[in-house]
C-alpha positions as a Markdown table, in Angstrom:
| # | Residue | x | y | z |
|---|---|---|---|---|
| 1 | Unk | 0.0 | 0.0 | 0.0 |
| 2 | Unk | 1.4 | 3.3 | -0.8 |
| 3 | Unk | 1.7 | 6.1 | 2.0 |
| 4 | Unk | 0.7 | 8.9 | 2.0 |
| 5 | Unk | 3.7 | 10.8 | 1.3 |
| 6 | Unk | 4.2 | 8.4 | -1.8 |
| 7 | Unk | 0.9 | 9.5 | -3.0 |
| 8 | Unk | 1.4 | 12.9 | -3.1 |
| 9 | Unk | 5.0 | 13.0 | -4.6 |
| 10 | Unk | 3.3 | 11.1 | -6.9 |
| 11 | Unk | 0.6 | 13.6 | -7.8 |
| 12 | Unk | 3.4 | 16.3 | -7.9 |
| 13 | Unk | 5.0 | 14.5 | -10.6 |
| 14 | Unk | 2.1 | 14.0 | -12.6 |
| 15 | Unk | 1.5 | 18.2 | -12.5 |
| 16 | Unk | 5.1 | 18.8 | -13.0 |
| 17 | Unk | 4.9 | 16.6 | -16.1 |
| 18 | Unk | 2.0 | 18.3 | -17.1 |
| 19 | Unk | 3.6 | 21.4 | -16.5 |
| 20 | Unk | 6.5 | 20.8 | -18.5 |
| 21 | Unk | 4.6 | 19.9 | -21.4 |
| 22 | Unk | 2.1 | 22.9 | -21.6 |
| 23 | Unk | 5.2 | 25.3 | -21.2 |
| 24 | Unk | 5.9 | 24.1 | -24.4 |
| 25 | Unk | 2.9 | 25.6 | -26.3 |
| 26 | Unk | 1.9 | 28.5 | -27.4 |
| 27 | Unk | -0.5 | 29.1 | -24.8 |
| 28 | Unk | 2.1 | 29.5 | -22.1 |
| 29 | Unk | 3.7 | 32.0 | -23.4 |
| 30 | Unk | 0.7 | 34.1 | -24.0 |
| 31 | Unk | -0.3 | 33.7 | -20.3 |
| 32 | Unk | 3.7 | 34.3 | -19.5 |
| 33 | Unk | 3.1 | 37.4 | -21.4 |
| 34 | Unk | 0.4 | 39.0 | -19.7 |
| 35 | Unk | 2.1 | 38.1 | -16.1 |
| 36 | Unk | 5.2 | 40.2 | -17.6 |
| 37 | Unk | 2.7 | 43.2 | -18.2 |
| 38 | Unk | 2.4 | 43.2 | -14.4 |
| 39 | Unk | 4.9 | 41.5 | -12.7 |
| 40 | Unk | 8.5 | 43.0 | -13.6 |
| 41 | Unk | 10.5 | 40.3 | -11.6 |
| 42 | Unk | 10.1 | 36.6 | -11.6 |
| 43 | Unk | 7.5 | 36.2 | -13.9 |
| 44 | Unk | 7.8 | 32.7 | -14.9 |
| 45 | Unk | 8.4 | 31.4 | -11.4 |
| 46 | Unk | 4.8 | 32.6 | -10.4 |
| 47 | Unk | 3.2 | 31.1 | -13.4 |
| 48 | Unk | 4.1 | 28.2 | -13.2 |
| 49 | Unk | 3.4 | 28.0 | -9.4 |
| 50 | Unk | -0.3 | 29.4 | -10.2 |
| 51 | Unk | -0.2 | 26.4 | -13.1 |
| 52 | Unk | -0.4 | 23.6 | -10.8 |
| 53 | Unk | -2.0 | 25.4 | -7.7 |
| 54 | Unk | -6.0 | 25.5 | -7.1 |
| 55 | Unk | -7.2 | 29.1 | -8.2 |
| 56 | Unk | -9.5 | 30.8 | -6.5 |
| 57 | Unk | -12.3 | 31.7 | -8.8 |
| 58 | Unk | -11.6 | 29.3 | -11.6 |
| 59 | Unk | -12.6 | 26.2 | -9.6 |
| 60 | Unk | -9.8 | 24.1 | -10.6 |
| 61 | Unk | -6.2 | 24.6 | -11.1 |
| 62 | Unk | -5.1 | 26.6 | -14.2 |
| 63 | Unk | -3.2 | 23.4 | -16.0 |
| 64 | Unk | -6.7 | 22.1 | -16.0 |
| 65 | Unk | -8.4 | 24.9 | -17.5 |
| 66 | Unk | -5.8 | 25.1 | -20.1 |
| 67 | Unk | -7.2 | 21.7 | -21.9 |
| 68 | Unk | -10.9 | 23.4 | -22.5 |
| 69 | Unk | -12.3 | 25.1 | -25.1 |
| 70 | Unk | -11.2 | 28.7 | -24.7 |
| 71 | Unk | -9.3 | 27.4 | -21.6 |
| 72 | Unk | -6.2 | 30.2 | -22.6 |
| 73 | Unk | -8.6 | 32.8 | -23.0 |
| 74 | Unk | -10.5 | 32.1 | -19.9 |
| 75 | Unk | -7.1 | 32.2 | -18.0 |
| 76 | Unk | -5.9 | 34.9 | -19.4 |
| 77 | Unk | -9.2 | 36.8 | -18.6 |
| 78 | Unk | -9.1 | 35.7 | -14.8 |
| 79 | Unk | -5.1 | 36.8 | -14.5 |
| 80 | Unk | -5.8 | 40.1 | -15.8 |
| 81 | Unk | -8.5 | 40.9 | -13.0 |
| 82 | Unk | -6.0 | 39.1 | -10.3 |
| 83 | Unk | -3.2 | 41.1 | -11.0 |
| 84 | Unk | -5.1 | 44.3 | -11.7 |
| 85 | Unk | -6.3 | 43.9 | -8.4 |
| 86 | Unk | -10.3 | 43.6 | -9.7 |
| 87 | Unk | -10.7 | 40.1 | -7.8 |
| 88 | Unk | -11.1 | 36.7 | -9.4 |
């Protein structure tokens, strides 16, 4: 039986993975793009952070969005109002 702890490394893997495969498309560096607009400094280390972690307001975590029809717009809609400040 797996523990706990093995579960969860194992989960992280799987998002990571995920992760590392969606930077590659286009629609990561459109949301990268609109983070830059706002955030001078460590851009990419927030976005993928916010990737994998459960949004408030989206209901899901962004790498899951992603995979939806007009997933990237949707995202990029919702990180425009969080980092203008507007709420989610």
């Amino acid at each position: 039986m797996k523990s706990t702890v093995n579960t969860f490394i194992s989960e992280q893997r799987v998002l990571l993975d995920r992760l590392e495969r969606f930077a590659q498309e286009p629609g990561y560096s459109q949301l990268l793009q609109v983070i830059k607009e706002q955030i001078a400094d460590d851009a990419e280390p927030w976005l993928c952070e916010w990737l994998i972690s459960s949004a408030y307001g989206l209901g899901a975590r962004p790498i899951d969005v992603v995979t939806e029809p007009a997933g990237i717009e949707q995202l990029v809609a919702h990180l425009r109002r969080v980092l203008s400040g507007t709420g989610a």
